[in-house]
C-alpha positions in Angstrom: 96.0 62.3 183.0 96.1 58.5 182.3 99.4 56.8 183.9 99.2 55.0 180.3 99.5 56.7 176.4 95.5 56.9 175.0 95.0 54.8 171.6 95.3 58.1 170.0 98.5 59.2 171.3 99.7 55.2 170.6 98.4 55.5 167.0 99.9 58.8 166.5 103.6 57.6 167.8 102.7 55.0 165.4 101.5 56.0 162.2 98.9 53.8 162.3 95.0 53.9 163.0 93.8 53.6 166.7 92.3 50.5 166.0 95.1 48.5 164.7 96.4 47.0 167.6 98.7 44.6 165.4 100.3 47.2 163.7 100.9 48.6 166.9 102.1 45.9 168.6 104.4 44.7 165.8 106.1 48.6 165.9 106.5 48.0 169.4 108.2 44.9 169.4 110.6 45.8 166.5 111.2 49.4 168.4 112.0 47.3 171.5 109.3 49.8 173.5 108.1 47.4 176.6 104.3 46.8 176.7 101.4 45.1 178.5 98.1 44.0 176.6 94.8 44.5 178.4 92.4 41.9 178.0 90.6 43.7 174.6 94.7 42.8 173.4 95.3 47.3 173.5 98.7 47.6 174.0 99.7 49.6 177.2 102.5 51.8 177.3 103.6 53.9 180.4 103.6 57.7 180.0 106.4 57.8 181.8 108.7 55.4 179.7 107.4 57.1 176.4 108.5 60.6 178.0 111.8 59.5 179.0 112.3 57.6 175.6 111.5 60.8 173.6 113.7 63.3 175.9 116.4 60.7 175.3 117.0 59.3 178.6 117.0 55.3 178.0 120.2 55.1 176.5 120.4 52.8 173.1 122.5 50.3 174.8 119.6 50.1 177.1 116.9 49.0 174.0 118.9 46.9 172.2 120.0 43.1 173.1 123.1 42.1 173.2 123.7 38.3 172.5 126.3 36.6 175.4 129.6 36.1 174.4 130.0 32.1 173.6 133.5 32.5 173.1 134.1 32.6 176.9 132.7 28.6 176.5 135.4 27.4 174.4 138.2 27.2 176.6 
């Protein structure tokens, strides 16, 4: 088994067709799901972090960004 999901399995989380990487890439930036491109641009996700995202173990606070509290500057 590939340390990395297969097109397939990508396109399938997806909902899009194996060969639209952009569509891929654009649900996995709006998801917040941490990638690597190869040089043919596939995107590259670990097995491992798509397992432990879909038995819940990164927690939400985990995906989303929190913006720094300016407030603290005005003093």
């Amino acid at each position: 088994m590939s340390r990395y999901l297969t097109r397939d399995e990508l396109a399938e989380l997806v909902g899009c067709q194996p060969r639209s990487l952009t569509c891929m890439k654009r649900w996995l930036e709006r998801n917040r799901w941490p990638y690597a491109a190869n040089l043919a641009g596939v995107p590259l996700v670990t097995r491992e972090y798509y397992e432990a995202r879909m038995n819940g173990a990164v927690p939400v606070a985990a995906i989303t960004e929190q913006e720094p509290d300016f407030a603290a500057l005005d003093t």
